[in-house]
C-alpha positions as CSV (number, residue, x, y, z in Angstrom):
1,X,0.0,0.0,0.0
2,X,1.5,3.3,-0.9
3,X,0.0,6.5,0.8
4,X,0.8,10.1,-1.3
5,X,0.0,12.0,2.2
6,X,1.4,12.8,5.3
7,X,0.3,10.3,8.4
8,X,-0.9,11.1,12.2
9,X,1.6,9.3,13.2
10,X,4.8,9.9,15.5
11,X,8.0,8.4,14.2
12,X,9.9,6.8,17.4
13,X,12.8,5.3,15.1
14,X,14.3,4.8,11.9
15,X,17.5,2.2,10.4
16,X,18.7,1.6,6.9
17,X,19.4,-2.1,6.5
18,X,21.4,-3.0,3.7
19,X,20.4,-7.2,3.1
20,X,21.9,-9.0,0.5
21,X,19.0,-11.6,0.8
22,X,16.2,-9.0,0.4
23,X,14.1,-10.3,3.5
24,X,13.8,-8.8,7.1
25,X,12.9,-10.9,10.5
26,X,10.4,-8.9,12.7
27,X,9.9,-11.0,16.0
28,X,10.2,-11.5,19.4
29,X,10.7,-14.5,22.1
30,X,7.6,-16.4,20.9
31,X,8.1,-16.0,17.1
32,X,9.1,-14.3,14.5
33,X,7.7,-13.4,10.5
34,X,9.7,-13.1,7.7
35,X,8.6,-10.7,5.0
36,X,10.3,-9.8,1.5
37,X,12.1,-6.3,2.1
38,X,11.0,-4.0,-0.6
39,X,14.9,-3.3,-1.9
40,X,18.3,-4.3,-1.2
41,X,18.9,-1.2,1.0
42,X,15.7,-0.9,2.7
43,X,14.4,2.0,5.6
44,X,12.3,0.7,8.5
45,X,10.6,3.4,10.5
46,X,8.7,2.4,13.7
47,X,5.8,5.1,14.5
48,X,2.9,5.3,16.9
49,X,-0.3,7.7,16.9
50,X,-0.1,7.6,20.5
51,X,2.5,9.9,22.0
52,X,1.5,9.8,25.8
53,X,1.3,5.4,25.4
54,X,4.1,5.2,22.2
55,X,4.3,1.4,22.9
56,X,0.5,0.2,22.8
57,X,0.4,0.8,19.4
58,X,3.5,0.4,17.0
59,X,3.9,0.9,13.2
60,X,6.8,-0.7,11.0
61,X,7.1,0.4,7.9
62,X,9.7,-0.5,5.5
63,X,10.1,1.1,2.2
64,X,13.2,1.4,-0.2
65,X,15.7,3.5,1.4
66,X,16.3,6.1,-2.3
67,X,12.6,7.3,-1.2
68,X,12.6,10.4,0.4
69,X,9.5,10.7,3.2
70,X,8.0,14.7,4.2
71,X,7.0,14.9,7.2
């Protein structure tokens, strides 16, 4: 899903990954997923809308890292 406009969301951190293999492991103790990163060097930004609770809700969003994001 691409969106063209600006989110209500707060950006809590961002990394470049540069993956040979093209594939990125989100998990934790119990488990992990493994989903196809978008390009070789990709950006992951975790966001929440919640600013006063920024961990009950949390965003990952990973997109090629040559797109440039306005906030």
């Amino acid at each position: 899903m691409v969106r063209s406009g600006p989110f209500a969301r707060i950006v809590i951190g961002e990394v470049t990954l540069d993956k040979d293999d093209e594939r990125i492991s989100v998990g934790d103790a119990d488990g992990e997923i493994v989903v196809p990163s978008p390009a070789a060097r990709t950006r992951v930004v975790k966001s929440t809308p919640d600013a006063s609770a920024p961990l009950d809700e949390v965003w990952i969003d990973l997109m090629p890292a040559d797109i440039v994001v306005k906030r």
